[in-house]
N, C-alpha and C positions, 0 to 999 in steps of 0.2 A: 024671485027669491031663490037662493043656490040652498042645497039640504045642506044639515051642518056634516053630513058624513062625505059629501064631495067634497066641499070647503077643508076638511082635516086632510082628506087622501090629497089633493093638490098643496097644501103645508109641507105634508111629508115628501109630495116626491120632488118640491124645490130645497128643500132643507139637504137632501140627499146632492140634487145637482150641485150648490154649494159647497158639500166638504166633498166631492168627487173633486171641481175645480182648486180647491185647497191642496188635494194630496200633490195635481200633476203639479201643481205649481211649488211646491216643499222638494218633490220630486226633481223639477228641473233646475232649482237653484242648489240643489246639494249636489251636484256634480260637477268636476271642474273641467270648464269649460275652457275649450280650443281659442287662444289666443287669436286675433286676427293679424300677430306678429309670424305665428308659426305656419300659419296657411298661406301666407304672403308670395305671390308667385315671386317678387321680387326679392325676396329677404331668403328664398329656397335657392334659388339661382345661386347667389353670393355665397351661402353657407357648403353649394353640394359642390360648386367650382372648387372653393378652397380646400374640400375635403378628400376631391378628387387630385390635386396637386401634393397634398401631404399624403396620399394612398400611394403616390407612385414612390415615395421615399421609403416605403417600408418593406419586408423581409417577407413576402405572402407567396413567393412559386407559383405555382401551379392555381393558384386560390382567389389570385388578384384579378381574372377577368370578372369572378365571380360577386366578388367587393366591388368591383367598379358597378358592373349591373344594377346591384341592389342599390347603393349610391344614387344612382339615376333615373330608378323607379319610385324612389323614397317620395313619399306626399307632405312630411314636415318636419320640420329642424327637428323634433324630438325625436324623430326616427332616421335622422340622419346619426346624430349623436351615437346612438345605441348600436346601430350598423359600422360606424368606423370606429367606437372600443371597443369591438368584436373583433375586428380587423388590427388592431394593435395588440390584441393577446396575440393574437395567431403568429403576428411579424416576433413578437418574443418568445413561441416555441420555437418558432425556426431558428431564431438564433442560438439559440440553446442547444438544438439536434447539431450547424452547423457545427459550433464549438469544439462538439464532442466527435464530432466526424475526425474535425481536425486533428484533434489529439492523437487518434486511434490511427490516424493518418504519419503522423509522427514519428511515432513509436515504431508502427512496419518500415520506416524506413532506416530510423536508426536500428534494427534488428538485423535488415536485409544488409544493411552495409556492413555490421560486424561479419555476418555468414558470407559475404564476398569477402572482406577482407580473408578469414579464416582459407577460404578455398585458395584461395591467390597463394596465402603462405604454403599452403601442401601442396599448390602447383610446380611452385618454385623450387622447394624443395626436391619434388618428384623427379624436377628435368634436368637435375644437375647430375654430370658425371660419374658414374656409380663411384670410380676414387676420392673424389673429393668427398664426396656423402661418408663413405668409411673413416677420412683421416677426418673429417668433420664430427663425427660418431665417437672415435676413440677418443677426440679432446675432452669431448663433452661427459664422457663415460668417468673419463681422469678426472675430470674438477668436480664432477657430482658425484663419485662414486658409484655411478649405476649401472648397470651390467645393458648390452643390448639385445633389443629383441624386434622383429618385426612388425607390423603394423598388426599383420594378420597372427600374430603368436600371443597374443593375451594369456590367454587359461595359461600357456606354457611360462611366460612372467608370472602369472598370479603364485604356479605352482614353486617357483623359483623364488619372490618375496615372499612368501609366508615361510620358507626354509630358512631364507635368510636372517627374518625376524623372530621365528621360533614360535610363529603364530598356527594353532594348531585349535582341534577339538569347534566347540561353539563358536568359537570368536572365529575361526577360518569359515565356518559355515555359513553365519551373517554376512560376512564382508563377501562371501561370493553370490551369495541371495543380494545384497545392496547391488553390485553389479550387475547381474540379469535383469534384473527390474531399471536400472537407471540406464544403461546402453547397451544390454543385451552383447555384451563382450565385444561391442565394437571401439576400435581407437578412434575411429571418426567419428562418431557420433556427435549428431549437434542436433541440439531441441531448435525449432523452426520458432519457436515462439520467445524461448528467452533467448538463444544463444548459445547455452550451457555447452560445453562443449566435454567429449572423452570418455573413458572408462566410469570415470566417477560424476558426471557432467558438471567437471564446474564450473562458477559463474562469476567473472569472465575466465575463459580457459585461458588467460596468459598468466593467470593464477599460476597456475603449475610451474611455472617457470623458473621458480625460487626451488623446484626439487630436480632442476635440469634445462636445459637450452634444447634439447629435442622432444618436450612437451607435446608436441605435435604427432608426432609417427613413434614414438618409444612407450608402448604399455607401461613397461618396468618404471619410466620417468612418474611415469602418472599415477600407477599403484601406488608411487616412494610419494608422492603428493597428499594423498587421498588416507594415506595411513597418517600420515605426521598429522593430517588438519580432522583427523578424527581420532587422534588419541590426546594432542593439546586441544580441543573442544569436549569431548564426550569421557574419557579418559582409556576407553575401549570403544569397539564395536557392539557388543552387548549394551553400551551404556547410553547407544543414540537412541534407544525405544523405537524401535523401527518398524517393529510389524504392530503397532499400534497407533503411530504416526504412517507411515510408509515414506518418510521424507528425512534426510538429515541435513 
């Protein structure tokens, strides 16, 4: 005959094995479980080949031996999944950076071909004849009214149109402060990045052209420019706000 105190400790310690085997079992059915579709050597094959043909179609650089790799290490369609829409962001930043390259691509060159163009015109200009350049000077002087002056003789234009204009006091000081600061009293000057071209650098410098045909090499053209398109916009030089913009 067993004591009744072993008979209870044996109750209890199969009652215990019992809901031990309960939990693993709660346990193991609450988790979702690996397909025997997704482990499929054959159904992996199919899915990593195709994945591997649509990898070579996309936009990955330098990235794409690295997506192929992973692709071919992969142990199931759900991790193949997840590996090449990783790999299809990546192809849409690059296209994205590509895009913008191009733009930026663009632009320098329609910049560079206006600053060729520009040089070409004061090359041709430069090689021509000194008589010709003079009777060519004097025409241009007659139908715009502008007096001539050298390439290198700014300040001595500048000092020449503000006499002409009557422009004195503040308003002469601004418009010679806007000058220093925008080409630094050069007639060539030309901004590398827009174009801008001149004393006053404007944009596009055949702007000027409407205050004379020697735009190019004549300061006095481009002062007579640069005054007219800042007294019909601003009404003065004082009126561009300039030392608190710095731009007009």
């Amino acid at each position: 005959m067993i004591p009744a105190g072993v008979m209870a400790l044996s109750h209890n310690n199969n009652v215990k094995a019992l809901e031990s085997a309960q939990d693993l079992t709660l346990s193991v059915e609450s988790t979702a479980s690996i397909t025997e579709n997704d482990v499929s050597s054959e159904s992996i094959t199919e899915d990593r080949d195709s994945l591997l043909k649509k990898l070579e179609a996309l936009n990955l650089k330098d990235s794409f031996e690295g997506f192929k790799k992973s692709i071919n290490n992969a142990w199931s369609t759900a991790e193949l999944k997840v590996i090449f829409n990783s790999a299809e962001s990546k192809s849409e930043e690059n296209d994205l950076s590509d895009k913008e390259k191009e733009e930026i691509e663009k632009k320098n060159k329609e910049e560079e071909a206006l600053k060729q163009k520009q040089k070409e015109e004061i090359k041709s200009y430069n090689s021509e004849k000194p008589a010709n350049r003079i009777q060519e000077t004097n025409y241009q002087a007659n139908n715009s009214g502008n007096k001539i002056f050298e390439p290198n003789q700014a300040r001595e234009a500048f000092e020449q149109i503000t006499a002409d204009l009557g422009v004195t006091g503040s308003e002469k000081e601004i418009w010679a402060d806007v000058i220093t600061r925008e080409s630094g009293w050069n007639t060539y000057a030309t901004n590398p990045s827009s174009g801008a071209y001149g004393l006053p650098q404007s944009l596009p410098g055949d702007k000027m052209a409407a205050a004379g045909g020697d735009y190019l090499t004549n300061p006095y053209t481009q002062l007579t420019w640069m005054y007219n398109y800042v007294k019909s916009r601003y009404g003065s030089f004082a009126g561009i706000n300039w030392y608190s913009r710095g731009w007009y």
